[in-house]
C-alpha positions as CSV (number, residue, x, y, z in Angstrom):
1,X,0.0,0.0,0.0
2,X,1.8,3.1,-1.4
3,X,0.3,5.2,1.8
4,X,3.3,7.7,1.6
5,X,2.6,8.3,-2.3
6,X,-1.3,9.1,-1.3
7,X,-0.5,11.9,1.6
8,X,2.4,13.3,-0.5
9,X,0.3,13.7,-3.5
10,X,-3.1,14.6,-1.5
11,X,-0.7,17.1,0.9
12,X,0.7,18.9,-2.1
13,X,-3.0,18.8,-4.0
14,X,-4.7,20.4,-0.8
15,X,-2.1,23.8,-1.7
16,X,-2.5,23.4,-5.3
17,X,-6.4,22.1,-6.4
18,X,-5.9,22.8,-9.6
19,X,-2.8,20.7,-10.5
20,X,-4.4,18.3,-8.1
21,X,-7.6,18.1,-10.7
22,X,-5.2,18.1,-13.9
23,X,-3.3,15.3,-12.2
24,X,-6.4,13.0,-11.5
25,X,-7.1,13.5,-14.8
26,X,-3.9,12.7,-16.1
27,X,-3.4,15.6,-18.2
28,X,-0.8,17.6,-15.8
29,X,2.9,17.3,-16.9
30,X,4.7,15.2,-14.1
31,X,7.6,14.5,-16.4
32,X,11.1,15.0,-14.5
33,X,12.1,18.8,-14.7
34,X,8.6,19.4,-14.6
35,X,7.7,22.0,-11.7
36,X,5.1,19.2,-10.3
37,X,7.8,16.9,-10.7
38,X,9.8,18.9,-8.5
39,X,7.3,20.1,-5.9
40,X,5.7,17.0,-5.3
41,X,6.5,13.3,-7.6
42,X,10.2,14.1,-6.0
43,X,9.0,13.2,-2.8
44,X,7.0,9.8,-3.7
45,X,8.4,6.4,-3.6
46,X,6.1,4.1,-6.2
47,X,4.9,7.0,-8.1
48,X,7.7,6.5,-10.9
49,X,8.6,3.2,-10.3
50,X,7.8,2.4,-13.8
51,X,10.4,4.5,-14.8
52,X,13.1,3.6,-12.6
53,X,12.8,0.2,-12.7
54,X,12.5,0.1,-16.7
55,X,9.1,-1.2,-16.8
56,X,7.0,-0.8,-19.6
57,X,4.0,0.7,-17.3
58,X,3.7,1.9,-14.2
59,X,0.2,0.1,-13.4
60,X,0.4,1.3,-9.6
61,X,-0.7,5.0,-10.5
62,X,-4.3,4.3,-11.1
63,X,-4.0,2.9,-7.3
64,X,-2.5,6.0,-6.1
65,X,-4.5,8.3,-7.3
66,X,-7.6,6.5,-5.9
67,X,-6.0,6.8,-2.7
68,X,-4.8,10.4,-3.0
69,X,-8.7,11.5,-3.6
70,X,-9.5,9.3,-0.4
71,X,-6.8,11.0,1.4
72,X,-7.5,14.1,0.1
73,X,-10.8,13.9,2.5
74,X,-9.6,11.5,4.8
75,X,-6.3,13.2,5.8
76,X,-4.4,9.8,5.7
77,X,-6.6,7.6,7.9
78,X,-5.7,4.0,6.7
79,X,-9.1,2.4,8.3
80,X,-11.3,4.8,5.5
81,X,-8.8,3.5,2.7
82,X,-9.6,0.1,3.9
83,X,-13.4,0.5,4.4
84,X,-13.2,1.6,0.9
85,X,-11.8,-0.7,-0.8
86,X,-13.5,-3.2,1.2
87,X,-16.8,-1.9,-0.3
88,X,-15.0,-2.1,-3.7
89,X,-13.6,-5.5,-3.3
90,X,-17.1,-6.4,-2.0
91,X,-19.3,-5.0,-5.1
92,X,-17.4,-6.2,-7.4
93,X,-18.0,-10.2,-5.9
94,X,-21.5,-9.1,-5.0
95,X,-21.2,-8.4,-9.2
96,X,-19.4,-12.3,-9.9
97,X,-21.9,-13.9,-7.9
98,X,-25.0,-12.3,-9.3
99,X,-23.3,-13.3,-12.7
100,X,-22.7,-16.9,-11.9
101,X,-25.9,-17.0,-10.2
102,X,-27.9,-16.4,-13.2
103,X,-25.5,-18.4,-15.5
104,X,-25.8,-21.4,-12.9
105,X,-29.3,-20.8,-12.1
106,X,-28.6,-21.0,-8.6
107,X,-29.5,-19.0,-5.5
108,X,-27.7,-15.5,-5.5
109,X,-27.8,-15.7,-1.5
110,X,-26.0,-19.4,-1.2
111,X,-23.6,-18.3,-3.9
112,X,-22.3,-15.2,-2.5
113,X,-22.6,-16.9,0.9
114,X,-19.8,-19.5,-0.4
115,X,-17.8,-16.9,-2.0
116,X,-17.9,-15.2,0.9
117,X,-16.8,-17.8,3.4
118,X,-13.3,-18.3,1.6
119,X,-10.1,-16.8,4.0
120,X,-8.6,-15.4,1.3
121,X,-11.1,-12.9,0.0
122,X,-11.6,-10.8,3.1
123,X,-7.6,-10.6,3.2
124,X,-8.0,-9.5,-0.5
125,X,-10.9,-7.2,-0.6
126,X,-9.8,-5.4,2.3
127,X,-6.2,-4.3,1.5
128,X,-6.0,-1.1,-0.4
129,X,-4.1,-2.3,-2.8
130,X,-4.9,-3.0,-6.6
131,X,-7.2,-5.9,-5.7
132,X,-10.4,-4.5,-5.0
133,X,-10.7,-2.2,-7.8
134,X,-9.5,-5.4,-10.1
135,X,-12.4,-7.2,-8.9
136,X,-15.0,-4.3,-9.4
137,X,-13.8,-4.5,-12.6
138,X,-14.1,-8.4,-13.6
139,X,-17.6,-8.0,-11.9
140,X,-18.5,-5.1,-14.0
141,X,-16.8,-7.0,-17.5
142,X,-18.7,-10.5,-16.1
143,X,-22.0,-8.9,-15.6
144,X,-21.7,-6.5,-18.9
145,X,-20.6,-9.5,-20.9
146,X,-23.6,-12.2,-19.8
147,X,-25.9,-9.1,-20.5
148,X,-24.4,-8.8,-24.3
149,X,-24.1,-12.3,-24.7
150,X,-28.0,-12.3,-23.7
151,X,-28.5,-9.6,-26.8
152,X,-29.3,-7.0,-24.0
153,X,-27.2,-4.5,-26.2
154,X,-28.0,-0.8,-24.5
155,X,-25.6,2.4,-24.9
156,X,-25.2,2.1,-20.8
157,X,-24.2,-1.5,-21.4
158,X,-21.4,-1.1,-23.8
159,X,-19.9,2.2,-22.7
160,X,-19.6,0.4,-19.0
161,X,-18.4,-2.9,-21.0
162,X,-16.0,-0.4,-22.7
163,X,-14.7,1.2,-19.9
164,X,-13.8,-1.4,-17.8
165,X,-12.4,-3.1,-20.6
166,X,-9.9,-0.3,-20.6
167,X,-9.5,-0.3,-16.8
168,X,-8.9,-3.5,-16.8
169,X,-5.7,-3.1,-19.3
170,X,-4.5,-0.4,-17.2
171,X,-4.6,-2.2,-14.1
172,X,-3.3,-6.1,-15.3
173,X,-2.0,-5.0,-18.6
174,X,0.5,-8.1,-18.0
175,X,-2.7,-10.4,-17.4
176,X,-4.7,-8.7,-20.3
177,X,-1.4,-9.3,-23.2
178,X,-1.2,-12.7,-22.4
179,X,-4.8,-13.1,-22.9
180,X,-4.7,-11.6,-25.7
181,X,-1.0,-13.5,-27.1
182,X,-3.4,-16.9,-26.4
183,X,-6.1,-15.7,-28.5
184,X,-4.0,-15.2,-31.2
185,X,-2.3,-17.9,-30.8
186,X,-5.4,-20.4,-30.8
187,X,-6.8,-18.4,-34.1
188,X,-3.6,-19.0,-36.2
């Protein structure tokens, strides 16, 4: 949990809003030299870790600036960071189990009730890490999917179908390539 990266950045936003906006937005220059770069990225420790570590993406910021608009109101209290991404983490399997309920045809209640009664997903859910948003986000693509799969094709359905799509490449793009590599492999 990059905790010293979300009060730098939510410290320095509370004294500038406006390059605080333009850097949730991802439109503010952060590059090094950059007088952001030196008031505020300086100070972080994950924020360029994609950089410094010659990665080819730095999937961690999406994380981080979550957390920075949670501690941006929250002043740094790590139990609202993890209430949050416990309701996150939560959603998004309240989202898998409706979707396996109605593939299965099985009871949404005894469903979530199993998925709930496994260790490793209260660990999971409630770490503010990338986990919860990852599984809002193969919720949201599981339930968007069985709804266009069922020829339920709305403008609400594919832009959400859409945009999680793209989350989901920005926060696994690792998981996402090789999904993709195996598709094309098993067409050729």
């Amino acid at each position: 949990f990059p905790s010293h990266d979300n009060h730098v950045i939510a410290s320095w936003g509370r004294h500038h809003p406006g390059d605080f906006v333009a850097f949730l937005s991802g439109s503010l220059d952060d590059s090094d030299g950059s007088a952001a770069h030196r008031a505020c990225f300086t100070n972080t420790y994950n924020w360029n870790t994609g950089r410094s570590k010659d990665f080819f993406y730095n999937d961690n910021r999406i994380v981080i600036r979550l957390h920075a608009v949670i501690d941006f109101f929250t002043n740094g209290s790590f139990f609202t960071h993890a209430l949050i991404s416990l309701l996150i983490g939560w959603y998004g399997l309240f989202l898998l189990a409706q979707t396996f309920a109605q593939l299965l045809g099985g009871s949404l209640r005894t469903i979530f009730t199993i998925v709930c009664l496994v260790p490793s997903v209260w660990f999971y859910t409630a770490a503010p890490l990338k986990e919860p948003l990852v599984l809002l986000v193969c919720g949201q693509l599981a339930m968007t999917a069985l709804a266009l799969s069922n020829g339920r094709l709305t403008y609400s359905v594919l832009i959400r179908f859409i945009f999680f799509a793209a989350l989901a490449l920005m926060l696994k793009p690792y998981v996402c390539g090789s999904l993709g590599s195996r598709v094309d492999g098993s067409i050729s």
